[in-house]
Structure formats: C-alpha cells, structure tokens
C-alpha positions in Angstrom: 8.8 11.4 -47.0 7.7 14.5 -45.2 4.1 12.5 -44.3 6.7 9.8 -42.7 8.5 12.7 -40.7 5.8 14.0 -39.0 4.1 10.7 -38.2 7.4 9.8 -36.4 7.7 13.3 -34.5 4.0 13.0 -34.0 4.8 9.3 -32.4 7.8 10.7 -30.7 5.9 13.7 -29.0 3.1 11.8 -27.8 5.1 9.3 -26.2 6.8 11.8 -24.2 3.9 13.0 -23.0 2.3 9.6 -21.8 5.7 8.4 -20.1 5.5 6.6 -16.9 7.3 7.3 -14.1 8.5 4.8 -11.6 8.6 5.3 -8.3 10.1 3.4 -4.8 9.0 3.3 -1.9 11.8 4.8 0.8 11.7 2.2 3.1 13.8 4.5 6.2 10.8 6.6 5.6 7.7 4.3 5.6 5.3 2.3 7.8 3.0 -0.4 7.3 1.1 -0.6 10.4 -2.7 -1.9 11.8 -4.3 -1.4 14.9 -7.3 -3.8 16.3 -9.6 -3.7 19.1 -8.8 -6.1 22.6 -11.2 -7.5 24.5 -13.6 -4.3 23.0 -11.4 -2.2 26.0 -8.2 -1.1 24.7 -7.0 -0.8 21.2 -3.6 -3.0 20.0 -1.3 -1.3 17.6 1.0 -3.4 15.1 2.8 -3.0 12.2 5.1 -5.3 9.5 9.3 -4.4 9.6 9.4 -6.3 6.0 7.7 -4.7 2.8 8.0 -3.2 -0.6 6.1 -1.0 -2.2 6.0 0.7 -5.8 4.1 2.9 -8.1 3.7 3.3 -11.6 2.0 6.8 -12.9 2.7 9.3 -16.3 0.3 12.0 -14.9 1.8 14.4 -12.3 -1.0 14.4 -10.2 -1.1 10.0 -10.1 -4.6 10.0 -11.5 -3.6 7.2 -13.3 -0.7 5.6 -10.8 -0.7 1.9 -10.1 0.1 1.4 -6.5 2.0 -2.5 -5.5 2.7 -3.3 -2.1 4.0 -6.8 -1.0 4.8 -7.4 2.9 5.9 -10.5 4.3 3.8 -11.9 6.9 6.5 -13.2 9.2 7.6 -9.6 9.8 4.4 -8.7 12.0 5.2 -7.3 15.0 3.6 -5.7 17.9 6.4 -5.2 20.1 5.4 -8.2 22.1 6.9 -11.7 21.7 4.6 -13.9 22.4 1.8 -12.3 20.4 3.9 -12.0 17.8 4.5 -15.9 17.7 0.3 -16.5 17.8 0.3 -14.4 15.3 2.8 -15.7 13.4 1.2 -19.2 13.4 -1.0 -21.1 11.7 -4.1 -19.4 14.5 -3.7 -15.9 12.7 -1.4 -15.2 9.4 0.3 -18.9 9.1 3.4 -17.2 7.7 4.5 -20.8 6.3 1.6 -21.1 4.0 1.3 -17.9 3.5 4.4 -15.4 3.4 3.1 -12.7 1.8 0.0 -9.6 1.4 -0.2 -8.1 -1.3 -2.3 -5.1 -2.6 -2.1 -3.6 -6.5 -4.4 -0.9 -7.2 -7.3 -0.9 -10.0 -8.6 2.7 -10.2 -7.4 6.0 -8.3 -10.0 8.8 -8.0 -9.3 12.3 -7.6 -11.4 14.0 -4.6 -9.3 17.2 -4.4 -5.8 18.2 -4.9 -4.6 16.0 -2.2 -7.1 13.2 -1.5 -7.8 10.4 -3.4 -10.0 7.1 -3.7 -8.2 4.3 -4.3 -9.6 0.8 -5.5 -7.9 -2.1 -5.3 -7.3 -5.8 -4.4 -5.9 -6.9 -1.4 -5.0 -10.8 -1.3 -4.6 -11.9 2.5 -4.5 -15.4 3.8 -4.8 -16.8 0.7 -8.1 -14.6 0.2 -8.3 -11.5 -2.9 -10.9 -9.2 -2.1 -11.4 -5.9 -3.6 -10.4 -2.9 -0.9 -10.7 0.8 -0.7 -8.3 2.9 0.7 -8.8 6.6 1.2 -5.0 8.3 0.0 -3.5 11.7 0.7 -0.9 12.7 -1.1 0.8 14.7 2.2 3.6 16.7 0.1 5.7 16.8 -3.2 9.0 17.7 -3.5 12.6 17.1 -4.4 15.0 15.1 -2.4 17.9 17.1 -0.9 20.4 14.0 -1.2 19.4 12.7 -4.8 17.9 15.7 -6.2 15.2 13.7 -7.8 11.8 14.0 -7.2 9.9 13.1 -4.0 6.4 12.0 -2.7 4.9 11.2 0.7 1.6 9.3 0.7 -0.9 8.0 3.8 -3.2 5.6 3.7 -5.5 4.6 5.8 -8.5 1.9 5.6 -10.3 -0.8 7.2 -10.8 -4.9 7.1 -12.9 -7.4 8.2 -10.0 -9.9 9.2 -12.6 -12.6 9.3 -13.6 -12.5 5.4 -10.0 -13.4 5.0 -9.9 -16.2 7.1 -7.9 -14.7 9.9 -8.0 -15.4 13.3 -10.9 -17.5 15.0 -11.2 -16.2 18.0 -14.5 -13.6 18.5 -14.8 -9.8 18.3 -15.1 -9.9 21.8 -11.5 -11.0 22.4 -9.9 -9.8 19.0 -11.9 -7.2 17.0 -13.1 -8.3 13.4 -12.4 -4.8 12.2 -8.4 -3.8 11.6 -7.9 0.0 10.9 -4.9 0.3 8.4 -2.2 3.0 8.9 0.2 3.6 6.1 2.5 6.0 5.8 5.3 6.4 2.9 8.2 8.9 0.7 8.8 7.3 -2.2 11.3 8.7 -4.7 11.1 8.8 -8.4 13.7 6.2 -10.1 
C-alpha cells in the first residue's frame, strides 16, 4: 500500500510541475499588421481588425509554448477603400475562398532571456509553408484589473507573397516581400 502511495504522489507532483498554462491574446492590446513595398518608392503599411490568437506553454520562460493565430482575411485594411476592396478580391486574398490565415508554431528556440526563434507553419491562400518568426518577449507582469498574469510579445518576419499565390502583379508595382509586424498582451486564463 505504501508502494501505491508514493507512486500516486509521485504522479501527482510531477503533473504539477508539467502543467500548461493557457493564455489569450488581449485583443484591445494587439496588432496584426504588414507593410509592402509600392512601386519600389514608398512603403504601404496594413494591418487585419479581425484575429485570435492563443498560446499554450508549462515552462515560465515558453520554451516549450505553442503559439495559434487565426485572422480573417476580409478584415485587411489599409485605411484606404478602394485598396482594401482589390485586396479583398479574388486579385489578392479572395476572402470568399479563403477566410482565414493561420499560423501554429512547431518549435520555439531560446536566444537569450527575451528573444526567441520561432518555427512554424503559416497556411495563406490556401498555401502551408513552414515560417520563421524572430519573437521578443517585451515584458512580464501581472494585470492591474485581473490580477492574473500578463505577457507582451512582438513579432516580426518576412514573406514572399508570391509562394502563396498572392497577388499577380510584379515587384515593380507590389513588392514580393511583406515585412510582418505583430504586436500582442496576452493574459493567462
């Protein structure tokens, strides 16, 4: 009987010790946003009003976190109507055949205390390619509303919108590269 008792505290130790947390993304505090070259002069800044993002992690330091995001294509915006309708259609994101991009996170490496290296997949137009995204975890606190514990993340990377299918005009009009400029507090559920 005593062999039985300490396998279940063993058991019940352990799992407390390997306990994910989840975390949401505070969307009043959070941007999903992309910036592209124009006619190679002047540089177009965008962003999506429409997302969700999550993470998964039982180390303190989210060595091992599992970052979701899912945004809804029809949400682009870049503060200009009528380039937010050509991008809207079937020319650029075809929001009706394809509503959303998502990204989930394979692997997270450490660099230092506050920058990481985070692989991924990023599935875009109907397209999954794998994706690197270069993460700094910006602060760590507690909320002063909830009390529970808070995180702030940016993220920033780069695509070739033509390996997903995007867009057909050339890099001399639209740039093939877009820069990726996320920013985020998420707070621990």
């Amino acid at each position: 009987m005593k062999k039985l008792n300490l396998l279940v505290a063993a058991l019940l130790i352990s799992s407390g010790l390997t306990a994910q947390s989840k975390w949401r993304v505070d969307k009043a505090h959070a941007k999903v946003g992309f910036a592209v070259k124009h006619l190679m002069l002047s540089t177009v800044d965008g962003y999506f009003k429409k997302f969700d993002a999550s993470i998964i992690s039982s180390n303190e330091d989210f060595t091992d976190a599992v970052f979701e995001v899912s945004i809804e294509t029809a949400s682009v915006s870049t503060d200009n109507d009528a380039r937010d309708k050509d991008l809207r259609s079937a020319h650029f994101f075809d929001v009706t055949k394809f509503p959303q991009i998502t990204f989930k996170s394979t692997s997270v490496n450490k660099v230092d205390d506050k920058t990481f290296k985070v692989l991924g997949n990023l599935t875009l137009h109907g397209v999954t390619k794998p994706l690197k995204l270069d993460l700094t975890l910006s602060s760590k606190g507690k909320s002063t509303a909830t009390k529970k514990p808070v995180a702030e993340f940016k993220v920033t990377g780069k695509i070739n919108r033509t390996d997903f299918g995007v867009g057909s005009d050339p890099a001399a009009m639209i740039g093939n590269e877009i820069t990726l400029k996320v920013n985020g507090e998420f707070e621990q559920e």
